[in-house]
MIVEX-817771 format. One record per residue: residue in one letter; x, y, z of N, C-alpha, C in turn. Coordinates in pm, whole numbers, padded with zeros to 5 digits, always signed. Example, Ala and Ser with C-alpha at 12.3 -4.5 7.8 and 13.67 -1.06 7.14 Angstrom:
BEGIN
A+01319-00569+00780+01230-00450+00780+01320-00330+00780
S+01285-00225+00708+01367-00106+00714+01290+00003+00787
This chain:
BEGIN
X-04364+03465+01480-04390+03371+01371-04387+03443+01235
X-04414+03556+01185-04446+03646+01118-04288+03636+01080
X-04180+03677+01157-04061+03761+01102-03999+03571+01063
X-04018+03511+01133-03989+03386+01082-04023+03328+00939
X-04129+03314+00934-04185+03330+00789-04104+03376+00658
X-04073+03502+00747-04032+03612+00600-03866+03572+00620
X-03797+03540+00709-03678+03504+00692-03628+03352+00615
X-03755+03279+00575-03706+03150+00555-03768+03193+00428
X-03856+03283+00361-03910+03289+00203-03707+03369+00162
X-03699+03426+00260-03561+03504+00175-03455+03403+00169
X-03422+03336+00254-03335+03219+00251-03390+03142+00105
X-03497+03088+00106-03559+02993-00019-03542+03045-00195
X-03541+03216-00170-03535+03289-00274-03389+03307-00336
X-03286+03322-00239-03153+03305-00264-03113+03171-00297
X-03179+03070-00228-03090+02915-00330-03150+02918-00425
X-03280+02943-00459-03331+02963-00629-03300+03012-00720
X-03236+03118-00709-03204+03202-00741-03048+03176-00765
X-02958+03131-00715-02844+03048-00723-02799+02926-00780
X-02921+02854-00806-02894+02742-00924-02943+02706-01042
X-02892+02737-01183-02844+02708-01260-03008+02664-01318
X-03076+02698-01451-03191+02619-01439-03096+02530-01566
X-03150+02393-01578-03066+02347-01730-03112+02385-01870
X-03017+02435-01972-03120+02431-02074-03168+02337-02130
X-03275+02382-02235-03347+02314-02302-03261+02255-02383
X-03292+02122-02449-03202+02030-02501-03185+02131-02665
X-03278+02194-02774-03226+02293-02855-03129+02347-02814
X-03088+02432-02712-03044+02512-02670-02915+02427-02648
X-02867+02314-02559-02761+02259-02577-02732+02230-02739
X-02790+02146-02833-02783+02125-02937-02727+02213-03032
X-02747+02341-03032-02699+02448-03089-02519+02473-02999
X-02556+02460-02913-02409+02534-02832-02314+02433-02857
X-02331+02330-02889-02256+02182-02942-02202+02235-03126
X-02283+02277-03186-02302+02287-03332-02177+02381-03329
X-02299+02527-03212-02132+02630-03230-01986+02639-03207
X-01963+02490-03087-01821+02442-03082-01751+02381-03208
X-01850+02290-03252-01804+02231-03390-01790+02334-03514
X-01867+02462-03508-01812+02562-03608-01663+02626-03557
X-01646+02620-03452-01541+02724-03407-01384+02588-03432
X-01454+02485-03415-01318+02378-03400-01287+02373-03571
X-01348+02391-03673-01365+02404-03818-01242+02500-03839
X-01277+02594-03785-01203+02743-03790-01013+02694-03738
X-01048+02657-03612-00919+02612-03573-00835+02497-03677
X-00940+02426-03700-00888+02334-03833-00793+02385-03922
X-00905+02469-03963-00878+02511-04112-00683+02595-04098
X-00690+02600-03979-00537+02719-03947-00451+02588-03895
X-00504+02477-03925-00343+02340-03830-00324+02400-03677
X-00419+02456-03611-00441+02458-03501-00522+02342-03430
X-00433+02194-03464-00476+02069-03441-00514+02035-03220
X-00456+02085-03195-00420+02054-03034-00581+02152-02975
X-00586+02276-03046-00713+02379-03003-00846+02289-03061
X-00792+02229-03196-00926+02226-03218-01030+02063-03171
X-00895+01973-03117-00935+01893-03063-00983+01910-02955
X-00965+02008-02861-00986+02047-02720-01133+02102-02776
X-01232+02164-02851-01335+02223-02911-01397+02105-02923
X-01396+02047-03015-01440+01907-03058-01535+01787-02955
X-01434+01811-02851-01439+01719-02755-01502+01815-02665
X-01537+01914-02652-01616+01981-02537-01755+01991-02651
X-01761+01999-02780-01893+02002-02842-01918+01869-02797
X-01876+01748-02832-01939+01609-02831-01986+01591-02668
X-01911+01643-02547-01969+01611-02438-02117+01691-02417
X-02150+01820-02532-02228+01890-02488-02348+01846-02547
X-02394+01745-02620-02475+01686-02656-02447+01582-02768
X-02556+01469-02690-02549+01348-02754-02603+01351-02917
X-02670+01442-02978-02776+01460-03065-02687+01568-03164
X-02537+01582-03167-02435+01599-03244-02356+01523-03320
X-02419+01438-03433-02329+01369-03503-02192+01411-03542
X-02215+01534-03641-02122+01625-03659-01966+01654-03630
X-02006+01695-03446-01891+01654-03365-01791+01529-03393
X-01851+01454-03373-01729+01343-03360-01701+01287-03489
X-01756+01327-03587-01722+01267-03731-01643+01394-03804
X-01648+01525-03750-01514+01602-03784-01417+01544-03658
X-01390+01511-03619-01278+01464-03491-01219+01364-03562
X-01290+01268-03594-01226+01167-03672-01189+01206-03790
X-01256+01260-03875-01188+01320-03973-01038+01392-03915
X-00999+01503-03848-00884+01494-03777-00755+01403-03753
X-00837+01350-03682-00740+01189-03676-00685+01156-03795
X-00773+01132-03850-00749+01070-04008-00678+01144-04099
X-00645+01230-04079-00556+01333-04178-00428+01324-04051
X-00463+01262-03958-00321+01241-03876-00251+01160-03915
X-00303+01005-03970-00273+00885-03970-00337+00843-03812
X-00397+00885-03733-00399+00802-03612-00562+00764-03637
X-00571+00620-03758-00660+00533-03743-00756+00465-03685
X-00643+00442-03551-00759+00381-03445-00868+00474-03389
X-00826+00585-03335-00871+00677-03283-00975+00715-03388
X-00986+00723-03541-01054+00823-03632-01178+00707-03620
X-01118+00581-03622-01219+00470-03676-01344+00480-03529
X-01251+00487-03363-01400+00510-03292-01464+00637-03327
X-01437+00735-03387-01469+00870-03339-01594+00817-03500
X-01580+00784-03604-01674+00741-03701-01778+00635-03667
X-01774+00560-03581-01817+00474-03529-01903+00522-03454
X-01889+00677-03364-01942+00709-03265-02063+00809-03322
X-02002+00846-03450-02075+00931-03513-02213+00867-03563
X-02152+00716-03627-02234+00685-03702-02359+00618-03613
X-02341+00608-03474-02431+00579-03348-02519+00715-03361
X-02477+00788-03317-02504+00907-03310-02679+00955-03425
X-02577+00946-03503-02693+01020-03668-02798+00982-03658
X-02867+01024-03674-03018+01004-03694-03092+01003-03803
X-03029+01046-03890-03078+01058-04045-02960+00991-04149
X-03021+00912-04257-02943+00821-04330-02815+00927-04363
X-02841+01001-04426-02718+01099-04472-02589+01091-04372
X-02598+01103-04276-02554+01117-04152-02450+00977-04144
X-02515+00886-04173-02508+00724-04124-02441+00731-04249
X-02474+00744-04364-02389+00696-04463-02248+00756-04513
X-02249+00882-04454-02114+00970-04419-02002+00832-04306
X-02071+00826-04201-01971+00775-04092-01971+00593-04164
X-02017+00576-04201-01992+00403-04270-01898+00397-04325
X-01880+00535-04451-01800+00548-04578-01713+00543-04493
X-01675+00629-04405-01536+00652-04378-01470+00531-04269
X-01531+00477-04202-01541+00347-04085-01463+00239-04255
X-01525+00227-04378-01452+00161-04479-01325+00204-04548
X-01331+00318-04513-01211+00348-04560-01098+00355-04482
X-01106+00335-04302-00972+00327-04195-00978+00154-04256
X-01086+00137-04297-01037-00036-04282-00950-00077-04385
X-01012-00008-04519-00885+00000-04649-00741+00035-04605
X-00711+00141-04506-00607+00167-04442-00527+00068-04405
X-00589-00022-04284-00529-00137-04214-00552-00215-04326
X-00593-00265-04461-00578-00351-04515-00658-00438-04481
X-00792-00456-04406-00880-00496-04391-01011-00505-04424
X-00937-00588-04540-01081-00542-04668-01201-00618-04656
X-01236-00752-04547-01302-00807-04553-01416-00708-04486
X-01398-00615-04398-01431-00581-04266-01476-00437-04365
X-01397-00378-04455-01410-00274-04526-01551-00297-04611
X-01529-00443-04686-01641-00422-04816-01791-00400-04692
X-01772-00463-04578-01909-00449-04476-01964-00327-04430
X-01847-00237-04446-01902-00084-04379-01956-00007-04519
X-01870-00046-04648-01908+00016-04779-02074-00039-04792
X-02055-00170-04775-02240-00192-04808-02349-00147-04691
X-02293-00124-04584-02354-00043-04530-02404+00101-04550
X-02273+00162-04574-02318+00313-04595-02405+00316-04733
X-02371+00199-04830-02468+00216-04941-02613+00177-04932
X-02645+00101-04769-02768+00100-04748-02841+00258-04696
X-02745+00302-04669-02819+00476-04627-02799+00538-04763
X-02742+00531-04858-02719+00585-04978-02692+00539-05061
X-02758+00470-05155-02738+00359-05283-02727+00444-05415
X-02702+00574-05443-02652+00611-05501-02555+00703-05499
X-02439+00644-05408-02339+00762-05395-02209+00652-05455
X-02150+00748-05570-02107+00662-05682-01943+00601-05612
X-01888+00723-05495-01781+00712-05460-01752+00586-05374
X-01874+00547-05268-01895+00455-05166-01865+00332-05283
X-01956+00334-05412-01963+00173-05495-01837+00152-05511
X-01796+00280-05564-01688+00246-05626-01553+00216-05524
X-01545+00276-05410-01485+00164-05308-01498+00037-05268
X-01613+00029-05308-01725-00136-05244-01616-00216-05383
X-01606-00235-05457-01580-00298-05604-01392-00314-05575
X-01342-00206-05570-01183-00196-05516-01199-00304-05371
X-01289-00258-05271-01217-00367-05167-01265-00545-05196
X-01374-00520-05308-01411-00663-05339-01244-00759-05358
X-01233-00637-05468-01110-00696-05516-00958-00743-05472
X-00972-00659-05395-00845-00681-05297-00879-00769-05210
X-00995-00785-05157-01006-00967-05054-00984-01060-05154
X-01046-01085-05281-01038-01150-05357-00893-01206-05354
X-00780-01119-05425-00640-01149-05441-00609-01206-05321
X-00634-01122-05170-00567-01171-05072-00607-01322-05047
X-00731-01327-05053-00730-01515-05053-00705-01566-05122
X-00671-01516-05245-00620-01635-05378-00436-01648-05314
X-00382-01565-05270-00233-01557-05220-00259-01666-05123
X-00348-01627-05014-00372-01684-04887-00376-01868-04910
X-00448-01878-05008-00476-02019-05075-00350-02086-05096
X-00251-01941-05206-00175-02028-05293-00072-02110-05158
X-00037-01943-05064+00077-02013-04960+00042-02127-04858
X-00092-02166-04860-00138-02247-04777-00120-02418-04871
X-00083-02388-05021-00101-02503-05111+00060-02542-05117
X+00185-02415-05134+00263-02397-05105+00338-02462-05015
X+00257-02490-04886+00311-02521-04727+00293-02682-04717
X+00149-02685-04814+00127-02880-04812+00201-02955-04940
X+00227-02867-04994+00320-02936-05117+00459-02931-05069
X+00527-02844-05015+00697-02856-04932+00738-02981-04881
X+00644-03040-04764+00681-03225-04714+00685-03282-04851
X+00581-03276-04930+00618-03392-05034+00755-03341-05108
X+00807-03227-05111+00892-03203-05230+01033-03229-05173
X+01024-03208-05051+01156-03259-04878+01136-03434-04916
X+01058-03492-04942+01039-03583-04932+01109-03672-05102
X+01024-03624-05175+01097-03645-05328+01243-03594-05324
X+01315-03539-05296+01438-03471-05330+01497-03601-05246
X+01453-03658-05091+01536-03716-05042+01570-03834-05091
X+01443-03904-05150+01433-04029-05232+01528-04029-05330
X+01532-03878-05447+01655-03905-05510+01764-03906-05491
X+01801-03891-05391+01936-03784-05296+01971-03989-05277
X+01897-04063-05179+01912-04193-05180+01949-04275-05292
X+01870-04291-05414+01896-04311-05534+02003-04303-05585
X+02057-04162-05570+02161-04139-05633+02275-04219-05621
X+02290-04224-05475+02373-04279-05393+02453-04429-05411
X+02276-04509-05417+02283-04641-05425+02331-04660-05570
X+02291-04577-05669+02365-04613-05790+02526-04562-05826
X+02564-04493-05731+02682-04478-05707+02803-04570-05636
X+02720-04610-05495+02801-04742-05485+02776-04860-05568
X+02673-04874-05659+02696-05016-05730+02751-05006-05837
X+02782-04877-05883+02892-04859-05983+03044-04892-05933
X+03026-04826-05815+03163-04872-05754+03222-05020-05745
X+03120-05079-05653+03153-05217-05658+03153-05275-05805
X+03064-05238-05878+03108-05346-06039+03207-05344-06066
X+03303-05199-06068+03370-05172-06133+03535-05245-06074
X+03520-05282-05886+03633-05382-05838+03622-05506-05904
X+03456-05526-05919+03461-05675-05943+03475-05716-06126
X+03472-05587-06164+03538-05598-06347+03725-05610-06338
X+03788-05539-06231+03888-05534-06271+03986-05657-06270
X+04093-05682-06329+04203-05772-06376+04227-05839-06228
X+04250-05955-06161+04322-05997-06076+04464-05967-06113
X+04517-05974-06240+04659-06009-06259+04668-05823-06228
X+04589-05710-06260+04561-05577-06219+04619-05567-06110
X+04533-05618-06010+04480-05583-05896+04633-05634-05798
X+04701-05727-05845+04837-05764-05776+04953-05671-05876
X+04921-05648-06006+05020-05549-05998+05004-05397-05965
X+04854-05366-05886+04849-05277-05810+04957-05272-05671
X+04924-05412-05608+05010-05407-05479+05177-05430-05506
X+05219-05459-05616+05342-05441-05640+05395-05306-05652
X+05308-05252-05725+05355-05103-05756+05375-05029-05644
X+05336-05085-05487+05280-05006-05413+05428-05050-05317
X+05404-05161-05332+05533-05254-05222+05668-05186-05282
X+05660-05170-05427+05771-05097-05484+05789-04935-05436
X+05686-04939-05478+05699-04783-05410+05689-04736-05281
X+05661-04794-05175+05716-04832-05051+05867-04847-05028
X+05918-04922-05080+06054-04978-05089+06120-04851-05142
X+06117-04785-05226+06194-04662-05301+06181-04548-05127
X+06294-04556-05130+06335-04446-05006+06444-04396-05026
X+06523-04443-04873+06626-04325-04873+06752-04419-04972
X+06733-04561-04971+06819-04636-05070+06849-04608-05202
X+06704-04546-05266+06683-04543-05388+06751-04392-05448
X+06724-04300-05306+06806-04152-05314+06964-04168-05288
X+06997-04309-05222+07146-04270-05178+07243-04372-05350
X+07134-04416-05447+07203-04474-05541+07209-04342-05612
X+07067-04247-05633+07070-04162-05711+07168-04023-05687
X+07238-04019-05596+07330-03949-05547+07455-04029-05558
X+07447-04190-05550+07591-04262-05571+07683-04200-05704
X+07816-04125-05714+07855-04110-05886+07887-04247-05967
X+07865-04235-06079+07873-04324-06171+08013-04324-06226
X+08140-04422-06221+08218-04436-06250+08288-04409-06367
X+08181-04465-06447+08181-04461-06590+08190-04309-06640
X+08143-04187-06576+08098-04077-06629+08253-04019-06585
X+08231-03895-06707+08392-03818-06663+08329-03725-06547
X+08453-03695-06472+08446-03617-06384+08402-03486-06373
X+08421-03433-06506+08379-03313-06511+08214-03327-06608
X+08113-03291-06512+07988-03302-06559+07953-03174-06720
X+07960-03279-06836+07907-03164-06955+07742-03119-06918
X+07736-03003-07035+07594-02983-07011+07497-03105-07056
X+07390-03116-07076+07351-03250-07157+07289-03176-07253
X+07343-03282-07398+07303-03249-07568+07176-03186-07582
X+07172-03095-07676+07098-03030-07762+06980-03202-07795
X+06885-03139-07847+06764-03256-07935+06824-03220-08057
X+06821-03415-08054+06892-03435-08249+07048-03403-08259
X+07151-03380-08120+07272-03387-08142+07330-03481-08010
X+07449-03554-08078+07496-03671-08003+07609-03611-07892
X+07636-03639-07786+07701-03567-07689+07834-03655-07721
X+07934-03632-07682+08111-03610-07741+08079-03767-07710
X+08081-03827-07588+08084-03932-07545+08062-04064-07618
X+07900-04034-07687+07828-04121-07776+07946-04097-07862
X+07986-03974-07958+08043-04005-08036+08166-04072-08042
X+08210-04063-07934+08352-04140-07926+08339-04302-07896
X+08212-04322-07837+08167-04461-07821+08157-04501-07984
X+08074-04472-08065+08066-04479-08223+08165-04464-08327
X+08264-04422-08265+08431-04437-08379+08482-04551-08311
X+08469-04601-08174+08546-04728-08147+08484-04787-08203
X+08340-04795-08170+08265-04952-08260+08317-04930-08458
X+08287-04823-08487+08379-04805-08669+08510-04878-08660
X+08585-04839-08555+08701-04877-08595+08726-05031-08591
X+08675-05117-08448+08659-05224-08410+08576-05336-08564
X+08492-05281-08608+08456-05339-08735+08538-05335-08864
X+08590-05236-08875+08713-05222-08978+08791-05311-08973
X+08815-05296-08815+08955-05427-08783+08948-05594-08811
X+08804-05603-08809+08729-05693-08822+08707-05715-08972
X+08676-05687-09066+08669-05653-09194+08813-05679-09232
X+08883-05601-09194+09075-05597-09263+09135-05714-09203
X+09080-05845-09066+09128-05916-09059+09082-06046-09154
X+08966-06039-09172+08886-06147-09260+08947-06157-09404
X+08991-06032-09471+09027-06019-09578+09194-06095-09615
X+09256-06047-09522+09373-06102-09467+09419-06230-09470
X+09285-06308-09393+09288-06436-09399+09294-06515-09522
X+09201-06448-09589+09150-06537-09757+09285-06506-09812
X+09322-06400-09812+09484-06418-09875+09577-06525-09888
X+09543-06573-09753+09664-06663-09728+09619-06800-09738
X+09489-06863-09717+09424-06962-09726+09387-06993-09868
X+09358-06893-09960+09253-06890-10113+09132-06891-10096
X+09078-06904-10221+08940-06952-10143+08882-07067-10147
X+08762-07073-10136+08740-07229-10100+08683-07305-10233
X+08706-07408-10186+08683-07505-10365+08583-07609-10314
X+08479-07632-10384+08373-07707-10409+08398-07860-10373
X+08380-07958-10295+08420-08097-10247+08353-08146-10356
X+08399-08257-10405+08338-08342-10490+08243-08435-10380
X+08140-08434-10453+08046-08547-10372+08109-08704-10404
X+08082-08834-10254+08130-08958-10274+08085-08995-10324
X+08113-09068-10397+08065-09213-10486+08024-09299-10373
């Protein structure tokens, strides 16, 4: 019983002795701090991939590290990768325990939201962090910028929404005149048959029956030669000069009147002239 004894205290002394006692929560707290100094370091050199791997082994090593995860997000955030910076500020700002702390991770939770353009959501984290710190001039003075920018965005938001209910009526007015127009177009039309001439309106259909009729008849006269014309085609007259033809037409008619003239004269010769009748008694 004796050697039994002493073989089961040595067995008991070796698993004790083999596991791990945990530390004290200081003691984690610090070893968290010193990851977050060493991930700083990696920072500071764009040794981005090391110092996230640091970061993330400080934050698992205690909950009671704000620190941690609000340089991580900071990280992010000089990445552009937003989403990610906005939990890691979020997580921080769980985290803190002291206003300072809280009003660090708010500021910046308002400023991924300025990012996305989400200013409604922004001015809420700015008045937050200014509830942990009501005099930090940089936070107001974001608070006042994102006022302003919701502001505009709903005055836009308004206008295109006033925009969208005014379009039917203006689809609607355009068509009315578009109709209008129309109807005063055909009743111009019609007045204007019922102004015109009957005696018009049939020598419309003459002109038409005529000009119907003008075909291949009217081309086979205008190709017929004209008898009358000499055979050999002249050029046609100058403006303001008479072509040979006319003129030879115009010495027959001279001469034909002459003849006419020299026969009349002729006559009185031979007749005398005429003597006055006495009126009858």
């Amino acid at each position: 019983m004796k050697y039994c004894a002493l073989i089961f205290s040595f067995f008991y002394a070796l698993v004790c002795f083999g596991q791990e006692e945990p530390l004290p929560d200081y003691e984690v707290l610090e070893e968290s701090k010193k990851l977050t100094w060493e991930a700083g370091k990696e920072l500071a050199s764009d040794d981005f991939i090391s110092a996230e791997a640091t970061l993330r082994k400080a934050i698992s090593k205690s909950a009671d590290n704000p620190a941690a995860p609000y340089n991580l997000g900071n990280a992010y955030y000089e990445k552009e990768s937003f989403g990610e910076a906005f939990g890691r500020f979020k997580e921080a700002g769980e985290r803190a325990g002291e206003k300072p702390d809280k009003h660090r991770a708010y500021h910046n939770m308002g400023n991924v939201y300025m990012q996305q353009k989400d200013y409604e959501k922004a001015v809420e984290a700015y008045k937050e962090a200014l509830r942990n710190n009501p005099g930090d001039d940089e936070t107001r003075y974001n608070l006042a910028l994102a006022k302003e920018l919701l502001k505009k965005d709903q005055e836009n938001q308004d206008q295109n929404e006033d925009d969208q209910n005014e379009q039917p009526d203006q689809d609607e007015q355009e068509k009315e005149n578009q109709d209008q127009n129309e109807d005063q177009n055909q009743g111009g039309e019609d007045q204007q048959e019922e102004n015109q001439d009957p005696n018009e309106q049939e020598g419309d259909s003459e002109k038409e029956e005529n000009k119907e009729g003008d075909g291949p008849e009217k081309e086979e006269q205008e190709q017929k030669p004209n008898p009358s014309q000499p055979d050999e085609q002249k050029s046609p007259p100058r403006p303001n000069q008479l072509s040979p033809q006319q003129i030879e037409n115009l010495l027959e008619a001279m001469e034909n009147e002459e003849k006419k003239v020299k026969e009349k004269i002729d006559a009185q010769k031979i007749k005398g002239p005429k003597v006055k009748k006495e009126k009858d008694w």
